[in-house]
C-alpha positions as CSV (number, residue, x, y, z in Angstrom):
1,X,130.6,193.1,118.1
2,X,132.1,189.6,117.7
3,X,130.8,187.8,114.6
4,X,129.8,184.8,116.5
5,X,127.6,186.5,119.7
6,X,125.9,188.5,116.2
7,X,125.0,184.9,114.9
8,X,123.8,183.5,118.0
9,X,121.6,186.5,118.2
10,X,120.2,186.0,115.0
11,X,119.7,182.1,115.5
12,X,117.5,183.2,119.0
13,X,115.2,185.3,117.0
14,X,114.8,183.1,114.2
15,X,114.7,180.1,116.5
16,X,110.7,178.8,116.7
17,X,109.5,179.5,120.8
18,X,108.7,176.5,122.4
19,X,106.8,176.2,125.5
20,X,107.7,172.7,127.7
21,X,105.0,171.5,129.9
22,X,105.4,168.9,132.4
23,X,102.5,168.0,134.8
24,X,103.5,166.9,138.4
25,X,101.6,165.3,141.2
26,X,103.4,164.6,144.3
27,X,107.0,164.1,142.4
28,X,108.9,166.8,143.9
29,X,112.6,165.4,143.7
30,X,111.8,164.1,140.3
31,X,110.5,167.6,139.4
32,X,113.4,169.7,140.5
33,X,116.0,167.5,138.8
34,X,113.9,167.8,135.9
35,X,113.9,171.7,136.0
36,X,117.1,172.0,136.3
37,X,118.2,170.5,133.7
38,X,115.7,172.5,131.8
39,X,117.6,175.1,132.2
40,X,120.9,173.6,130.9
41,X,119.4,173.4,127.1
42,X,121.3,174.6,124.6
43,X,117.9,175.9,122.9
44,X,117.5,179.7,124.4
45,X,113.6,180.3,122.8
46,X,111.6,178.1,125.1
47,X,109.5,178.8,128.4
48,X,108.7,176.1,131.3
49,X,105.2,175.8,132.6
50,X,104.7,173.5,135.6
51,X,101.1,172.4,136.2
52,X,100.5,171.4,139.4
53,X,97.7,168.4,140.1
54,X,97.3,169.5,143.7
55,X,100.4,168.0,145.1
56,X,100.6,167.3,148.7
57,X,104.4,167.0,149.2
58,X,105.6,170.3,148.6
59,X,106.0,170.8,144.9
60,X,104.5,173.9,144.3
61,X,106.6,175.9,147.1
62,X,109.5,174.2,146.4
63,X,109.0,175.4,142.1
64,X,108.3,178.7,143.7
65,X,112.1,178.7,146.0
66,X,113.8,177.4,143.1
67,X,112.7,178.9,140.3
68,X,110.9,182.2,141.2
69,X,111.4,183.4,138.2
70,X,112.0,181.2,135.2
71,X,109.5,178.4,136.1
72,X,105.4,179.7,135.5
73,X,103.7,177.3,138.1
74,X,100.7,176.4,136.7
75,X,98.2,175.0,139.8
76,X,95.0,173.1,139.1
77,X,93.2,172.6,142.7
78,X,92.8,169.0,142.1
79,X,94.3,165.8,140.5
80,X,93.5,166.1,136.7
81,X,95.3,163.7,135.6
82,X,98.4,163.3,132.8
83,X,95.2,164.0,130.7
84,X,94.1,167.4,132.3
85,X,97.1,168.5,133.2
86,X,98.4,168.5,130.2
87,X,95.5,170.0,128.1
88,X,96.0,172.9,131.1
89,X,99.3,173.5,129.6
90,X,98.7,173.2,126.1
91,X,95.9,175.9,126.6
92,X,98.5,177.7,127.9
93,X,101.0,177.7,125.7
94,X,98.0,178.2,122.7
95,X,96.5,181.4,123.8
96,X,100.5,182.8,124.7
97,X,101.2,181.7,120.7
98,X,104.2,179.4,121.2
99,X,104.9,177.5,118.0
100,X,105.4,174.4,119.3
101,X,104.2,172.6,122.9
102,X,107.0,169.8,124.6
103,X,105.4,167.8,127.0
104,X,107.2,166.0,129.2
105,X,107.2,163.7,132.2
106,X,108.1,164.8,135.1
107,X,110.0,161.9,136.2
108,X,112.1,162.5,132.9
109,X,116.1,163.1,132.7
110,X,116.7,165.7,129.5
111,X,120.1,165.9,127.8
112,X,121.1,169.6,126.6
113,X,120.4,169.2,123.1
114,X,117.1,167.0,123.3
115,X,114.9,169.8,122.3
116,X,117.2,171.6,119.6
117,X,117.1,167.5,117.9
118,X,113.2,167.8,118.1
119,X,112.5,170.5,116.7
120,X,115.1,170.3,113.8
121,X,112.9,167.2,113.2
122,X,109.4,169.2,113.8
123,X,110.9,171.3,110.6
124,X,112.1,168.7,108.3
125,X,108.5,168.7,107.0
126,X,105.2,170.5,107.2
127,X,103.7,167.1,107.6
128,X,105.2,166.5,111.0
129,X,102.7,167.1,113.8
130,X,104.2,165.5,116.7
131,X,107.7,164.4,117.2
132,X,108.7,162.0,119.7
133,X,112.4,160.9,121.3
134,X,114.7,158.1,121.6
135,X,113.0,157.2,124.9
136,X,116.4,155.4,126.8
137,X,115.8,153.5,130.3
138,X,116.9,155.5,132.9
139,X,118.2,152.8,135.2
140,X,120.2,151.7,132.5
141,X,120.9,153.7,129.3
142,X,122.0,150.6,127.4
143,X,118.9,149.9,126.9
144,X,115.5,151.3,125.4
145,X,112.4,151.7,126.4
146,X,110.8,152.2,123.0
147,X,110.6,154.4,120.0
148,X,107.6,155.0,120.1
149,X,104.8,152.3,118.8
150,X,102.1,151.1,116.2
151,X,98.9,150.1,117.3
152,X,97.4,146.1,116.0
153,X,93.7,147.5,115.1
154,X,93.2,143.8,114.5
155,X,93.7,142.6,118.1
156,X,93.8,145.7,119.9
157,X,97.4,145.2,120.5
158,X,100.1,148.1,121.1
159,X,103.3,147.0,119.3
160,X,105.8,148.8,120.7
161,X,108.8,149.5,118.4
162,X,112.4,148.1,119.8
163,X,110.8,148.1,123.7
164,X,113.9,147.0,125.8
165,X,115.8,146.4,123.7
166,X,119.7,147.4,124.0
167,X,120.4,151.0,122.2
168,X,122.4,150.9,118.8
169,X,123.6,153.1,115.9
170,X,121.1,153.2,113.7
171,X,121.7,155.2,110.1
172,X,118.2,156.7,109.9
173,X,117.3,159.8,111.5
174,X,113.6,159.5,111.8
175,X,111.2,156.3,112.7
176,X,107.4,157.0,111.2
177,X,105.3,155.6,114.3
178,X,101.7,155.5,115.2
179,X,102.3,157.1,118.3
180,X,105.1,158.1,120.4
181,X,104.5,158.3,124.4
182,X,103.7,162.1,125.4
183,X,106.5,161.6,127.9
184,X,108.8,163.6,125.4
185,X,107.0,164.6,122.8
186,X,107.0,167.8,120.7
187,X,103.7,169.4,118.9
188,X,103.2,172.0,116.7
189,X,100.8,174.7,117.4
190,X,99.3,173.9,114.0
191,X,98.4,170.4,115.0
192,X,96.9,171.2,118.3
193,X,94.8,173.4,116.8
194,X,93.5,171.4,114.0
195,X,93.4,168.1,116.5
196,X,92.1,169.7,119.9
197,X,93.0,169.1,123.5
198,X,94.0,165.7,124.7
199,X,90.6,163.9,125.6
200,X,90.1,163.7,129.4
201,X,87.6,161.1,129.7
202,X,91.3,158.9,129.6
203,X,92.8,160.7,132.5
204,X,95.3,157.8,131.9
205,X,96.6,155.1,129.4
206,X,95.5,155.6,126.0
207,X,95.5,159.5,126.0
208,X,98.3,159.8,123.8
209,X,97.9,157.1,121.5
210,X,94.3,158.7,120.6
211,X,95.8,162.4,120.3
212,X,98.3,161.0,117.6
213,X,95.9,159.2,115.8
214,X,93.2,162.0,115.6
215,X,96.1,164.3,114.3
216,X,97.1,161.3,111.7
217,X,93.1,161.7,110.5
218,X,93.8,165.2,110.5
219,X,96.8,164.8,107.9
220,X,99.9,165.2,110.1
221,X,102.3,162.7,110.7
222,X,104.2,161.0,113.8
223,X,107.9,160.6,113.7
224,X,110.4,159.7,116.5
225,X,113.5,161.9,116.2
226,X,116.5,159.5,117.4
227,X,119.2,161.8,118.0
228,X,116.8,163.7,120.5
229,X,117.8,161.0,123.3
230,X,116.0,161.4,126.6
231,X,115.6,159.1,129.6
232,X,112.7,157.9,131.6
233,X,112.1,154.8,133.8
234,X,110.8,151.6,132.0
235,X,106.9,151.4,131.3
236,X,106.7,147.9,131.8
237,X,108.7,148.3,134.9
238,X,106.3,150.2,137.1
239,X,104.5,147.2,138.1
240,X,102.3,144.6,136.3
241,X,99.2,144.9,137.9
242,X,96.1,144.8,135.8
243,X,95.4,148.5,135.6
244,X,91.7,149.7,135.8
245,X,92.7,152.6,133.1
246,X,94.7,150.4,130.6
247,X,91.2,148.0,131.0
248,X,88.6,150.8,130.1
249,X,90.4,153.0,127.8
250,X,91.4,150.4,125.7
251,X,87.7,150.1,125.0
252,X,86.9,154.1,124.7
253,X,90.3,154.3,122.3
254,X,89.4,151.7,119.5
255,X,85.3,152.6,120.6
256,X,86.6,156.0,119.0
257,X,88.6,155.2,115.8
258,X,87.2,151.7,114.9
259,X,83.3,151.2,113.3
260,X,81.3,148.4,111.8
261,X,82.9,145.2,111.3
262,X,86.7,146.5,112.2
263,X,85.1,147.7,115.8
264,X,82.9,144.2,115.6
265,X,86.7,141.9,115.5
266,X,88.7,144.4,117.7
267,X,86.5,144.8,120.7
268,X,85.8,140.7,120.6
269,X,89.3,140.4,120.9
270,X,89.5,142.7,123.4
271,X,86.9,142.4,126.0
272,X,87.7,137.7,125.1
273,X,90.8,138.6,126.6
274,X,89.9,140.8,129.4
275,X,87.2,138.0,130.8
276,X,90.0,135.2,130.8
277,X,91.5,137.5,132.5
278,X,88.8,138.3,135.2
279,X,87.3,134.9,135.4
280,X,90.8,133.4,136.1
281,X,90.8,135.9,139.0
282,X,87.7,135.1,140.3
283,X,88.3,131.3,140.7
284,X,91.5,131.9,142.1
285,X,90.1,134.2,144.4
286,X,92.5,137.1,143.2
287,X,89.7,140.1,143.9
288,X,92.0,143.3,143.2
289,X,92.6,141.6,139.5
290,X,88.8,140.7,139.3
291,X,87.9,144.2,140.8
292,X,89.8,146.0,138.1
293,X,88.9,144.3,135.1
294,X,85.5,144.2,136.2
295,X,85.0,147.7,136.7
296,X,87.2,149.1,133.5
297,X,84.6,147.0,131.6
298,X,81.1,148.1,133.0
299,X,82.7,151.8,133.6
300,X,82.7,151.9,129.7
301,X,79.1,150.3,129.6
302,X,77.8,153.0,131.9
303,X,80.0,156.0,130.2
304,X,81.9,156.4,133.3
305,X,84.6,158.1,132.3
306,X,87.8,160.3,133.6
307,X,89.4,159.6,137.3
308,X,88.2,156.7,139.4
309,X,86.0,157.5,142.2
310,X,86.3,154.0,143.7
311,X,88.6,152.1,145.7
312,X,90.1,148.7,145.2
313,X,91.0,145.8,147.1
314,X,94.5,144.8,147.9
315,X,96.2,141.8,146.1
316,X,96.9,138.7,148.7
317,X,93.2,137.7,148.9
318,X,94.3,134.0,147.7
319,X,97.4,133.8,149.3
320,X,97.7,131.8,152.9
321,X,99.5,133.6,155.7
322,X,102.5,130.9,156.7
323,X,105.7,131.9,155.1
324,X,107.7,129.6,153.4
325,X,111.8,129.3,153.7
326,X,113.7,130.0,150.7
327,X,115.8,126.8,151.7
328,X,112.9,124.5,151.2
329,X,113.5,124.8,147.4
330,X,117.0,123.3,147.9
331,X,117.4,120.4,145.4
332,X,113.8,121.6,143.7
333,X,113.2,123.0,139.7
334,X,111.8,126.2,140.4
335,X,110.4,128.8,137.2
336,X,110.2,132.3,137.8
337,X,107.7,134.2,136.3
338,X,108.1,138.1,135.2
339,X,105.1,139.7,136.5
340,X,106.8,142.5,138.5
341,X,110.0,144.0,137.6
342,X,113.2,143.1,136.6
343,X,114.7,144.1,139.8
344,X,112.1,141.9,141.6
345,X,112.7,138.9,139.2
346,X,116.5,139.1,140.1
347,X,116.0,139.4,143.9
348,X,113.8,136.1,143.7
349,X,116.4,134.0,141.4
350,X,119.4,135.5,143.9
351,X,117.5,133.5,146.6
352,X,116.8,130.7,144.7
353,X,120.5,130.1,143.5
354,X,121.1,130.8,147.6
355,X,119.3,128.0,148.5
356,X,120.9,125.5,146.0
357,X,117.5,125.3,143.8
358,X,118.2,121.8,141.6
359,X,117.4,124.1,138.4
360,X,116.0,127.9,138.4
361,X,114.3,128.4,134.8
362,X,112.4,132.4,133.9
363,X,109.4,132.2,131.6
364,X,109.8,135.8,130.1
365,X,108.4,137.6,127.0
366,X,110.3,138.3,123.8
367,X,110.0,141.9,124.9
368,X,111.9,141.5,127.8
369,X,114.3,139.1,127.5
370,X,117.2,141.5,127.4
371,X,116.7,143.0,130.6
372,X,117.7,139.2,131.8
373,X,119.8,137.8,129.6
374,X,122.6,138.2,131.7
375,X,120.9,135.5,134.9
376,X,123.0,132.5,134.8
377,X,119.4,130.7,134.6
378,X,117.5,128.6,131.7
379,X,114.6,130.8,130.2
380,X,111.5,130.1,128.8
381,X,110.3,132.7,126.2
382,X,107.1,134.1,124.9
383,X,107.1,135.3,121.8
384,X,104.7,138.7,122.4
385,X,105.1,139.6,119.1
386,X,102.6,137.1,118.0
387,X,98.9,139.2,117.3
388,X,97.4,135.6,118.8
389,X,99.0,135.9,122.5
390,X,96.4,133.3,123.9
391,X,97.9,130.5,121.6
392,X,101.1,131.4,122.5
393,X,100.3,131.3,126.1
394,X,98.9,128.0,125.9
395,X,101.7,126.9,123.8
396,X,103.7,128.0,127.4
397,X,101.5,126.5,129.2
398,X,102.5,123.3,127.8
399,X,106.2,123.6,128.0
400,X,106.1,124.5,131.5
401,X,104.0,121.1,132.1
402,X,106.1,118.9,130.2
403,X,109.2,120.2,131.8
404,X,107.3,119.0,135.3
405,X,108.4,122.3,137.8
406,X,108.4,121.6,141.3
407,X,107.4,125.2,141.8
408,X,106.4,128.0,140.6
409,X,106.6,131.7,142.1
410,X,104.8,134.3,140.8
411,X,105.1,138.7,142.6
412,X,101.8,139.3,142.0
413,X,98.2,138.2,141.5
414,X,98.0,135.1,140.2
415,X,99.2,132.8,137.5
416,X,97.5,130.3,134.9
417,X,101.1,128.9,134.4
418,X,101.2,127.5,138.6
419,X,98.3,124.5,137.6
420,X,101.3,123.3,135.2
421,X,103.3,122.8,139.0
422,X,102.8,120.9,141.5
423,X,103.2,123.8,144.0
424,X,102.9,127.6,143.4
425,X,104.1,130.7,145.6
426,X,103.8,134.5,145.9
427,X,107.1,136.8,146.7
428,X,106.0,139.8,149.1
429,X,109.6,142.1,147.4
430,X,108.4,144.0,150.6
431,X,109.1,141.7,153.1
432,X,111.1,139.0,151.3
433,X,109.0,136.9,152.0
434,X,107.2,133.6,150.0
435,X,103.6,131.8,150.6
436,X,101.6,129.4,149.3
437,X,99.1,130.1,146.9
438,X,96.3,127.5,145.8
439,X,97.6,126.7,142.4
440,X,98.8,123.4,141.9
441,X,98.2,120.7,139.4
442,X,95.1,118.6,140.9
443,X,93.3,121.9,139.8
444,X,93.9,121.8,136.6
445,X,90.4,122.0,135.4
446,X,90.4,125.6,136.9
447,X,92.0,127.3,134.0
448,X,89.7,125.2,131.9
449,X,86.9,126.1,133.5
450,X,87.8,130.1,133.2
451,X,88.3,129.5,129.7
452,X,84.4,128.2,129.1
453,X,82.8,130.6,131.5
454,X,84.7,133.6,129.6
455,X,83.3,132.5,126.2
456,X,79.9,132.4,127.6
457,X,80.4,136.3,129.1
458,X,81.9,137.0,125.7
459,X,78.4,136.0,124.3
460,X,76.3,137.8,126.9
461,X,77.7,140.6,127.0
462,X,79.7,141.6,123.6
463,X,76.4,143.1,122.3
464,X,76.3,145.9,125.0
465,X,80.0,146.7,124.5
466,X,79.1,147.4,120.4
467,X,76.1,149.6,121.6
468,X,78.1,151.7,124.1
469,X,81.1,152.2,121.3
470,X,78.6,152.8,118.8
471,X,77.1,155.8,120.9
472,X,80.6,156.8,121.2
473,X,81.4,156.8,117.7
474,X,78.2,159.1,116.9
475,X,79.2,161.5,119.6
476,X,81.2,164.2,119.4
477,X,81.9,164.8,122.6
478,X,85.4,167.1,121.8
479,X,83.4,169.6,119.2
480,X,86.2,172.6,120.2
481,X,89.7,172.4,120.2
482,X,91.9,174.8,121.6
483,X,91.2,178.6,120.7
484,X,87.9,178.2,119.8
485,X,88.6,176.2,116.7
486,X,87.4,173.3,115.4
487,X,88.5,169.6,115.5
């Protein structure tokens, strides 16, 4: 027998088995691409489990046609979630005794050694729980998403480490992280068990910051692996909507790992921000931003928990119905804000330069600056990396109404930074289309008046948000982890 097929061999059956678990819900394209490459990896111990969150666009047949053998389809009868899902996985891949669990996304694009690089990293020490990968944006794999991120228990702030910024050598082989997103992320058997199953009162955002942190408590640690290099669309590219999840599990997740006077400054921070937030929205009669924020927040209250059984209104409330023609900004300044995506933020400033705009300026974060840089436009930057992002804002605030815009156009919701302008405008990226929105200057003293009224919630309401996460910090509501085991 040739030397080399004997080592191989051997290198198989010493290799650790590694189940990979990626949860779908009505992502069937994204799914098969994801499979096949799957079974490209130059790993040969590992087994793919799909779980299925009752998808309504052919997934689970087309698994089946594809891959009737190789693939085990997993399927749950309802949607449980990135959460649920998951945790149906990992209890899968528990009670068949793989050594370690891959979860991935199913909208994520592998490369053939991207699971040989993490677990060589899961082995560099017995301290490593969970190892996560050079997350690269799949739109454009000059640039990162992150790697991975730390959390600000301070502010209640995620700090995400090198978010969007453009990929580069970089001479060390691992990053020690908080936590690393679970949409490519390895974990030992050994961890799950001593750490449980992912907690599903999230059902989204926050899940996987509060699995790594319990397993930190628990005495492993949380490394990204860079030369495991795997791709996945932009987070803060899929829309910048207030998100009724991010709203109430920020609360449950420091509610959780925060007591006493740390969980007194945190959640005052948190919940001062989320009523500017909602007050602003209710003055400027944007109710899908007011609706969300407004329901993450009493959802904790009440312990309402898991998948939203309610529906939401549509943004456009506050907006009037005549559109506006891009050429009426000929010979006008016009800022840009970033509250969509980048590919939304360019369509807007390719009209604006059409229509022979006097001056077309972007007020963009720190973070995402990069994914910009190369608009032939002036920018305005906020420095996110500031733990105080009100003062930073207001410090915005007052460039934009020094430098005395004609205009302003926002994608979505509404804007604090349009009462800096004289006029303010919503872009429909659906339609193309621009209308007026009832932001200008002479109402100034809306922004102010948010401000006040939010301190004054703050006050009223502040004492019930300790009570809830004190009840949650007494309650073990996760006593069993996976195999019987516990926590």
């Amino acid at each position: 027998m040739d030397s080399s097929m004997e080592s191989d061999r051997r290198d198989t059956q010493s290799a650790p088995s590694v189940c990979v678990v990626v949860v779908n819900w009505n992502k069937k394209q994204d799914l098969l691409r994801l499979l096949t490459l799957l079974h490209r990896l130059d790993y040969s111990h590992f087994k793919i489990v799909v779980v299925d969150n009752a998808s309504n666009d052919g997934s689970p047949d087309a698994v089946r046609e594809a891959f009737p053998s190789s693939v085990t389809l997993l399927e749950t009868g309802s949607n449980l979630g990135g959460t649920g899902g998951f945790n149906v996985g990992m209890d899968y891949g528990i009670q068949n005794e793989f050594d370690f669990l891959w979860l991935l996304d199913n909208d994520a694009i592998v490369e053939t050694d991207s699971l040989k690089n993490l677990v060589s990293a899961a082995l560099s020490s017995p301290e490593v729980g969970i190892v996560g990968s050079r997350i690269l944006n799949a739109e454009d794999p000059s640039f990162l998403v992150k790697l991975g991120a730390n959390i600000d228990w301070k502010y209640g702030h995620v700090r995400s480490v090198m978010q969007n910024a453009r990929d580069r050598e970089m001479s060390a082989r691992f990053l020690n992280v908080d936590y690393v997103p679970f949409c490519s992320a390895l974990i030992s058997r050994r961890c799950v068990l001593q750490t449980g199953p992912l907690d599903e009162r999230f059902f989204l955002y926050w899940d996987d910051s509060d699995f790594c942190i319990r397993a930190g408590k628990a005495g492993f640690r949380t490394i990204v692996a860079l030369s495991s290099r795997v791709y996945h669309p932009s987070f803060t590219e899929k829309g910048r909507s207030q998100n009724y999840y991010l709203v109430r599990n920020t609360f449950l997740f420091f509610a959780k790992h925060l007591q006493g006077l740390n969980f007194f400054t945190t959640i005052s921070h948190v919940l001062s921000r989320f009523f500017k937030m909602a007050v602003f929205a209710k003055l400027t009669d944007d109710s899908q931003s007011y609706a969300v924020i407004k329901g993450g927040v009493f959802d904790f209250l009440y312990g309402r928990f898991g998948r939203i059984v309610r529906s939401l209104p549509s943004f456009g409330s506050n907006v009037k119905s005549v559109s506006v023609p891009w050429d009426d900004f000929s010979g006008q300044r016009v800022i840009v804000t970033t509250d969509a995506s980048v590919d939304v933020v360019r369509s807007i400033v390719k009209h604006l330069l059409s229509s022979k705009s006097k001056s077309v300026t972007v007020a963009v974060p720190d973070s995402r600056l990069q994914l910009l840089n190369d608009l032939e436009v002036d920018f305005l930057v906020l420095n996110d990396s500031r733990s105080n992002l009100f003062t930073e804002h207001v410090r915005m605030f007052v460039r934009i109404l020094r430098n005395n815009y004609d205009s302003l156009i926002i994608s979505q919701g509404t804007s604090p930074f349009g009462f800096a302008c004289r006029h303010t405008f919503l872009f429909d990226p659906l339609s193309d289309h621009l209308s007026a929105v009832s932001h200008v200057r002479k109402r100034m003293y809306v922004p102010v008046l948010s401000l006040l009224l939010s301190y004054i919630l703050l006050v009223l309401v502040l004492p019930f948000v300790l009570w809830r996460g004190h009840k949650i910090c007494r309650k073990d509501l996760l006593s069993k982890g996976f195999g019987g085991e516990r926590q």
